[in-house]
GUKE-162744 format. One record per residue (C-alpha): residue number from 0; residue in one letter; z, x, y. Coordinates in Angstrom, 3 decimals, padded with zeros to 6 digits. Each point is the difference from the previous one (the first is absolute). Example, Ala and Ser with C-alpha at 12.3 -4.5 7.8 and 13.67 -1.06 7.14 Angstrom:
! residues 2
+-----+------+----------+----------+----------+
! seq ! type !        w !        u !        v !
+-----+------+----------+----------+----------+
!   0 !    a !  007.800 !  012.300 ! -004.500 !
!   1 !    s ! -000.660 !  001.370 !  003.440 !
+-----+------+----------+----------+----------+
! end
This chain:
! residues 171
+-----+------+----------+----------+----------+
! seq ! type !        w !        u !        v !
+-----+------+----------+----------+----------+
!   0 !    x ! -015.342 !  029.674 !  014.419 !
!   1 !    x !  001.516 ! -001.195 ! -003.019 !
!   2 !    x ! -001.085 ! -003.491 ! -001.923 !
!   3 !    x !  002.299 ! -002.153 ! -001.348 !
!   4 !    x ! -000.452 ! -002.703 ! -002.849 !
!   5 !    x !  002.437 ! -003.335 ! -000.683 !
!   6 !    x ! -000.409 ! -001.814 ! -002.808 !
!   7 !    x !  001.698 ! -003.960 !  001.653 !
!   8 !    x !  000.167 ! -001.154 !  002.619 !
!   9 !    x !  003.490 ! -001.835 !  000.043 !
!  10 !    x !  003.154 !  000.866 !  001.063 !
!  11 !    x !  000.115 !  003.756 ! -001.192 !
!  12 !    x ! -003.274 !  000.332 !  000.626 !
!  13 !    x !  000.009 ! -000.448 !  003.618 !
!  14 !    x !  003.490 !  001.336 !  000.587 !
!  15 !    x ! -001.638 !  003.790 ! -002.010 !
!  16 !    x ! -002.762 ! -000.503 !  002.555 !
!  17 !    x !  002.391 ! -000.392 !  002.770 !
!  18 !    x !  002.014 !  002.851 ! -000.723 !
!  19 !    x ! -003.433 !  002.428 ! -000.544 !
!  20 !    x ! -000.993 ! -000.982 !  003.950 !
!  21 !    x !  003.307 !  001.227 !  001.043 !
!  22 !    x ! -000.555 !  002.985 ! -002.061 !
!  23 !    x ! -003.510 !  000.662 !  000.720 !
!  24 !    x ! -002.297 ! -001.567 !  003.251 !
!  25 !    x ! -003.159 !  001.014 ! -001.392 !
!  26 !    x ! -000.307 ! -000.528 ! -003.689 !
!  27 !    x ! -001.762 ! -003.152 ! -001.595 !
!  28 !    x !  001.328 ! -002.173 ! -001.724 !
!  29 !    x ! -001.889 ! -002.063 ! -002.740 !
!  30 !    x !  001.700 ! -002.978 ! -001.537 !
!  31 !    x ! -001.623 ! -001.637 ! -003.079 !
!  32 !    x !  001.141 ! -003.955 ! -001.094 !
!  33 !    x ! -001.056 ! -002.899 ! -001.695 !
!  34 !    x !  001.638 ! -001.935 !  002.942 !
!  35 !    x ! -002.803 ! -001.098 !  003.014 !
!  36 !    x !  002.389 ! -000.228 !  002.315 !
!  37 !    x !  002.307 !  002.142 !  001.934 !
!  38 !    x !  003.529 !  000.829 ! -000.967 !
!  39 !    x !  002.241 ! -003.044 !  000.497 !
!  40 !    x !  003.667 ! -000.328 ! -000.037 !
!  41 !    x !  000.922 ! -001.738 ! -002.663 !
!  42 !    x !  003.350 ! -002.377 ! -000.561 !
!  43 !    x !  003.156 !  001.450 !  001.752 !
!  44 !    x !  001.848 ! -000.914 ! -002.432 !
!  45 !    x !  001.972 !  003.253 ! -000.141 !
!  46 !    x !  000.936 ! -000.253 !  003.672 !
!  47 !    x !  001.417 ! -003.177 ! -000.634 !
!  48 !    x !  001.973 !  001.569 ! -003.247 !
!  49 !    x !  001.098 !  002.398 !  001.922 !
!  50 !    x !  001.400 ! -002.555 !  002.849 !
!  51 !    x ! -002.171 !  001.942 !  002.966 !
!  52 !    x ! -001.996 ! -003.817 !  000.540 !
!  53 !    x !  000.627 ! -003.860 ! -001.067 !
!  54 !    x ! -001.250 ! -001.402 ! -002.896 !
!  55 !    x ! -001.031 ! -003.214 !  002.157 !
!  56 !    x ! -002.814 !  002.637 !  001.780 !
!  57 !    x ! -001.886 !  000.917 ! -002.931 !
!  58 !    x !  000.063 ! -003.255 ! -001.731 !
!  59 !    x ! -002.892 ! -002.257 !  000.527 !
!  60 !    x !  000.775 ! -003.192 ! -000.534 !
!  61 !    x !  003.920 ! -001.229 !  000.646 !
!  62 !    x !  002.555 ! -001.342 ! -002.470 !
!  63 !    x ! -000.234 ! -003.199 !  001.709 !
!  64 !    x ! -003.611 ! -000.720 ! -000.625 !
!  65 !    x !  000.077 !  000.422 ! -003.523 !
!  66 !    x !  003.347 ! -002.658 ! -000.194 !
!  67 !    x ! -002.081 ! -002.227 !  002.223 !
!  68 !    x ! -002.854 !  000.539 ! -002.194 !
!  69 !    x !  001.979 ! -000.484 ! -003.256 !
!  70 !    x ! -001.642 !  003.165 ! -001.565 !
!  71 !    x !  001.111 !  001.804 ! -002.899 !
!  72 !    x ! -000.472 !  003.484 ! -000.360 !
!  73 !    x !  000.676 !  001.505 ! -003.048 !
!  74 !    x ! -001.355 !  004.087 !  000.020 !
!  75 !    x ! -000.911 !  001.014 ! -003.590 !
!  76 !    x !  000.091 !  004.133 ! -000.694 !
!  77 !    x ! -000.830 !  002.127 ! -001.902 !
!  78 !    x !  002.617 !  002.722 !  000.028 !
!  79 !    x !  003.674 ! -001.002 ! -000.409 !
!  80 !    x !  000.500 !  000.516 !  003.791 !
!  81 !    x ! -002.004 ! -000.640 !  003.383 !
!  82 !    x ! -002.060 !  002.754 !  001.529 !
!  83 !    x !  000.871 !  002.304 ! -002.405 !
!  84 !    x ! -001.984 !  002.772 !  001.218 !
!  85 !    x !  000.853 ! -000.411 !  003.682 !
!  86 !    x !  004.337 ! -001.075 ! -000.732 !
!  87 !    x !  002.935 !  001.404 ! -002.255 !
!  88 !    x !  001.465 ! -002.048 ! -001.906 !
!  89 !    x !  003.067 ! -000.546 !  002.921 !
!  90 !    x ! -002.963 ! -000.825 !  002.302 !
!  91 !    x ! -001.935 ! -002.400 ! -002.119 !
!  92 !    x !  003.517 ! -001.882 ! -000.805 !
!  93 !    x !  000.083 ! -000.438 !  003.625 !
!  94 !    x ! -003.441 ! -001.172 !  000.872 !
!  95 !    x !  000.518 ! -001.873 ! -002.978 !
!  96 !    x !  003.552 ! -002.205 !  001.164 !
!  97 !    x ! -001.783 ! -000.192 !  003.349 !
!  98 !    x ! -002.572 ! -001.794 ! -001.293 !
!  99 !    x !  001.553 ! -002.263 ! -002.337 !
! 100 !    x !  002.086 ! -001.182 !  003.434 !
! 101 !    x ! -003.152 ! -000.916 !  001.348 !
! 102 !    x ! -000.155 ! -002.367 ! -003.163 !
! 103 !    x ! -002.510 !  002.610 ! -001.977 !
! 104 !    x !  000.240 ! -000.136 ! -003.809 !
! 105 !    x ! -000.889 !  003.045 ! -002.180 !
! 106 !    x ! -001.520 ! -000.151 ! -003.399 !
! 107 !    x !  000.627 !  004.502 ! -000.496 !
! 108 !    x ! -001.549 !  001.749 ! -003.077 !
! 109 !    x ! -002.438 ! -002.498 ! -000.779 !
! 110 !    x ! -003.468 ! -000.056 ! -000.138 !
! 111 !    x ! -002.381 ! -002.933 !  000.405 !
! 112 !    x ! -001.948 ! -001.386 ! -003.241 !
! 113 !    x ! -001.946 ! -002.784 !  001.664 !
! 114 !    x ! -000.850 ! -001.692 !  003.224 !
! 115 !    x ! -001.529 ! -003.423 ! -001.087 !
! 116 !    x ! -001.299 ! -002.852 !  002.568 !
! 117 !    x !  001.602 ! -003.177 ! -000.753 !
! 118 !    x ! -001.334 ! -003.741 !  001.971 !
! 119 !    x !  000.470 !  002.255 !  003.516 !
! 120 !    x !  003.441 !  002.246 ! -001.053 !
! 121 !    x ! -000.205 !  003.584 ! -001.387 !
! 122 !    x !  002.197 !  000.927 ! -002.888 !
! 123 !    x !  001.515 !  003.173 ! -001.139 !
! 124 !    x !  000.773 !  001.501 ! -002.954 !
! 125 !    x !  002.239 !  002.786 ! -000.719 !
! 126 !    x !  000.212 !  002.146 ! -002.862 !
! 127 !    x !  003.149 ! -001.453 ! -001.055 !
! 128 !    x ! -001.283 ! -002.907 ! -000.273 !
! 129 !    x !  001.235 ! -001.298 !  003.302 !
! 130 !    x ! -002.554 ! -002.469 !  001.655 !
! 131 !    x !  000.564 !  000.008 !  004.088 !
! 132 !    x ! -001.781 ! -003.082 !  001.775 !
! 133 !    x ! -001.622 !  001.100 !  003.936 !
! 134 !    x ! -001.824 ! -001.443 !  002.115 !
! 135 !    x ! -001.508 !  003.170 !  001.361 !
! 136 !    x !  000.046 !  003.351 ! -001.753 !
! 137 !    x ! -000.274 !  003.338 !  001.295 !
! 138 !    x ! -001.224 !  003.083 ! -001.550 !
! 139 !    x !  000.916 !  003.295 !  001.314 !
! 140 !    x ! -000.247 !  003.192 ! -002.219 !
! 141 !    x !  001.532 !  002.241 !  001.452 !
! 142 !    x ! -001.019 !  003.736 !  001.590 !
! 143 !    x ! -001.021 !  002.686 ! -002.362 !
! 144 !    x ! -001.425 !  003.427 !  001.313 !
! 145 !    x ! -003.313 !  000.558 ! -001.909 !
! 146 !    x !  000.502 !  003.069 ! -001.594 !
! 147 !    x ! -003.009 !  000.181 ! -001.952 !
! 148 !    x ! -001.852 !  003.385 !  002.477 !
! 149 !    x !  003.621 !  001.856 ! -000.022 !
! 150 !    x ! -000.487 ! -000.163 ! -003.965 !
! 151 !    x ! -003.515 !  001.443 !  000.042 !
! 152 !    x !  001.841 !  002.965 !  002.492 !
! 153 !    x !  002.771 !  000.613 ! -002.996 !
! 154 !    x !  002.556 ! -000.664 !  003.042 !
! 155 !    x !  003.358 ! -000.168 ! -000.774 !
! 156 !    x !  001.100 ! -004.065 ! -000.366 !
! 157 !    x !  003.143 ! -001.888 !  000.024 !
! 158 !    x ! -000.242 ! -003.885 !  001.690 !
! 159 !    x ! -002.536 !  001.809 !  002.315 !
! 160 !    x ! -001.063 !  003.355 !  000.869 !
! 161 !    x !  002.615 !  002.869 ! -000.321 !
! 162 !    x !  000.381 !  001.950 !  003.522 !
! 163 !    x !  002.011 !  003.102 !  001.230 !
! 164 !    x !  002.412 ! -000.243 !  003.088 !
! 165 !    x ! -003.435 !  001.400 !  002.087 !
! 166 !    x ! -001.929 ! -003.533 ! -001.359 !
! 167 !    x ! -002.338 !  002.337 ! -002.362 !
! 168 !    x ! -000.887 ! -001.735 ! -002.957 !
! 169 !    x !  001.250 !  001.919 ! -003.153 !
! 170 !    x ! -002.403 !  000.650 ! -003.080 !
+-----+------+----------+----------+----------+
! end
């Protein structure tokens, strides 16, 4: 019986483990993660990129409550694009138009200097100087794979771990 080992336990993760079951009944698979919960799906964003489901299903809250509600939302990155790890550039553009239809506004390639509490309304400042006012702000970093173990191995890096067409990690 042979033992197998996955380092995740997101998408790739669980689709590897998937395709070792077809492969082989017995073996046992171990997965290790810093998650402490199950795999999840996360947004299907790509499915609606790809125009296989509406937009309207995988947003959460409607265009029409946030005109009712008067709210702003200005998104503040990082990178000079949205999701760049997940879109091209073509596919950001397009999430990106979408968006500002909804009545989004985009603040790309900046980076947040301050977040200051003032009488009840949050400010933020930009590296540019630019000073946004909110009355709610958000904070979401992002999804980085913690490659600090596939270091110690000497494994063979590029935005994650390098694999062959058989899913065996290279080092």
């Amino acid at each position: 019986m042979s033992g197998y080992v996955i380092v995740g336990n997101g998408v790739a993760g669980t689709s590897a483990a998937e395709e070792i079951r077809k492969q082989d009944t017995e073996g046992s698979i171990d997965f290790f993660s810093i998650e402490d919960m199950p795999f999840y799906y996360r947004i299907r964003l790509t499915e609606v990129m790809a125009g296989d489901v509406q937009e309207d299903t995988i947003v959460a809250t409607n265009l029409k409550w946030y005109k009712d509600q008067s709210k702003k939302v200005t998104v503040v990155e990082v990178f000079p694009r949205l999701l760049p790890r997940q879109l091209d550039a073509k596919g950001a553009s397009r999430l990106q138009a979408m968006l500002e239809d909804m009545g989004f506004r985009f603040c790309l390639g900046a980076k947040t200097t301050s977040i200051e509490v003032e009488n009840a309304a949050d400010k933020v400042t930009l590296d540019d100087g630019t000073s946004l006012s909110a009355d709610l702000v958000l904070v979401s970093a992002g999804v980085r794979p913690n490659l600090e173990l596939a270091r110690q191995m000497n494994l063979d890096l590029d935005k994650g771990i390098k694999v062959n067409e058989f899913m065996n990690f290279i080092n």
